[in-house]
C-alpha positions as CSV (number, residue, x, y, z in Angstrom):
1,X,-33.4,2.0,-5.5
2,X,-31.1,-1.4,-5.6
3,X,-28.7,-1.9,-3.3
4,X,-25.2,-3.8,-3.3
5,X,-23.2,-5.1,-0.9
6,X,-19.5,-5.4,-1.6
7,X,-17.8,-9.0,0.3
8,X,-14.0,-8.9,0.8
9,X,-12.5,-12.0,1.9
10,X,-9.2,-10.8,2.8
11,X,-7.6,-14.3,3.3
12,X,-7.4,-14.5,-0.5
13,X,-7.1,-10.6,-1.2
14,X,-3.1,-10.2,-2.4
15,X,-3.3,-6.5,-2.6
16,X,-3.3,-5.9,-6.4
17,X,-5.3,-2.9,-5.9
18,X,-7.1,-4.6,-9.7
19,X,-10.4,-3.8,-8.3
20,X,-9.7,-0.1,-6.9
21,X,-8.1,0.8,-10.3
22,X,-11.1,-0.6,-12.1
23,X,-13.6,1.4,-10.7
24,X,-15.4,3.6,-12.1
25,X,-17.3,5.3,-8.9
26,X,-13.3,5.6,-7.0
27,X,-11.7,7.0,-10.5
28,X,-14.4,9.8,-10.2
29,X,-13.0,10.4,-6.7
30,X,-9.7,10.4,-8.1
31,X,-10.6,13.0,-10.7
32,X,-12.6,15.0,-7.9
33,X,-16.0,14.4,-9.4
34,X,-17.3,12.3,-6.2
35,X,-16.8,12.8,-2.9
36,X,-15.9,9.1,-1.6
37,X,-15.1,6.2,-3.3
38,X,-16.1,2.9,-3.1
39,X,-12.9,1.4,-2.3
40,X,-9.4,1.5,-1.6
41,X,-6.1,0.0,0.3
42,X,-6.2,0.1,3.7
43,X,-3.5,-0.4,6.1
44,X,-4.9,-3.7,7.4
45,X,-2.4,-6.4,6.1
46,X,-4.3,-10.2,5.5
47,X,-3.0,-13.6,6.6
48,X,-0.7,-13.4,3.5
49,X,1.3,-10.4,4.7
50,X,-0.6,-8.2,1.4
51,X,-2.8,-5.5,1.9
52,X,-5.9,-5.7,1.3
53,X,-8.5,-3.7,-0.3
54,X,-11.5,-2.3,1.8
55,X,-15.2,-1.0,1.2
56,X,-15.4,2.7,1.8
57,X,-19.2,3.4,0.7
58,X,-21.0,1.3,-0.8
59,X,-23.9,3.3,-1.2
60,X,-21.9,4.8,-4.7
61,X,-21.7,1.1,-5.6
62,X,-23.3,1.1,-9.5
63,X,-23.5,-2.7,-9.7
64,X,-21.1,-3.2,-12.5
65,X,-19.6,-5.9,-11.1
66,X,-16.0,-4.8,-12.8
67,X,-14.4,-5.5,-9.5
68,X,-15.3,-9.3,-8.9
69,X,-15.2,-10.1,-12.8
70,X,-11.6,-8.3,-12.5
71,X,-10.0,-9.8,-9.2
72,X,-7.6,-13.0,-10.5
73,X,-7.7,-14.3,-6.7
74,X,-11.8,-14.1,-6.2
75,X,-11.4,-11.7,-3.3
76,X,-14.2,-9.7,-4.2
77,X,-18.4,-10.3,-4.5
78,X,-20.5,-8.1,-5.6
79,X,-24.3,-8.8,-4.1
80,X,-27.8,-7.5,-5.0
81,X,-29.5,-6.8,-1.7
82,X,-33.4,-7.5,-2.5
C-alpha cells in the first residue's frame, strides 16, 4: 500500500484553509462519511501571526495532491514514501 507524507512549512502557511476545503478525504469527515480527516486549522499561529493548517492522519491521505497544486503560498508537499 503507498504511503504519503504531508510537509507543512508553517513560515509560509497564511491560513487560507485552501488546502482543508479542497480535500476530498476532510469533506468526507465533514459529511460524516470518515472518521478523521486529513487536515485542518489548528490553533498554532505561524511567524506571520496566521494560522496554520495541520496534518491530522495522514494514513487517509489518497495522494491527490489537490492540496500542494492548490496552496498559492507553497505551504504544502505532498510526498510518496517508497
Amino acid at each position: 500500500m503507498v504511503k504519503w507524507r504531508i510537509e507543512i512549512i508553517e513560515d509560509f502557511c497564511k491560513g487560507c484553509e485552501i488546502c482543508v476545503n479542497i480535500c476530498p478525504v476532510t469533506n468526507l469527515y465533514k459529511s460524516g462519511k470518515v472518521d478523521k480527516p486529513v487536515l485542518r486549522m489548528s490553533d498554532r499561529f505561524g511567524y506571520q501571526g496566521y494560522p496554520v493548517v495541520e496534518v491530522v492522519d495522514p494514513t487517509k491521505c489518497t495522494g491527490c495532491h489537490l492540496c500542494d497544486y492548490s496552496c498559492p503560498d507553497l505551504a504544502i508537499h505532498v510526498i510518496k514514501e517508497e
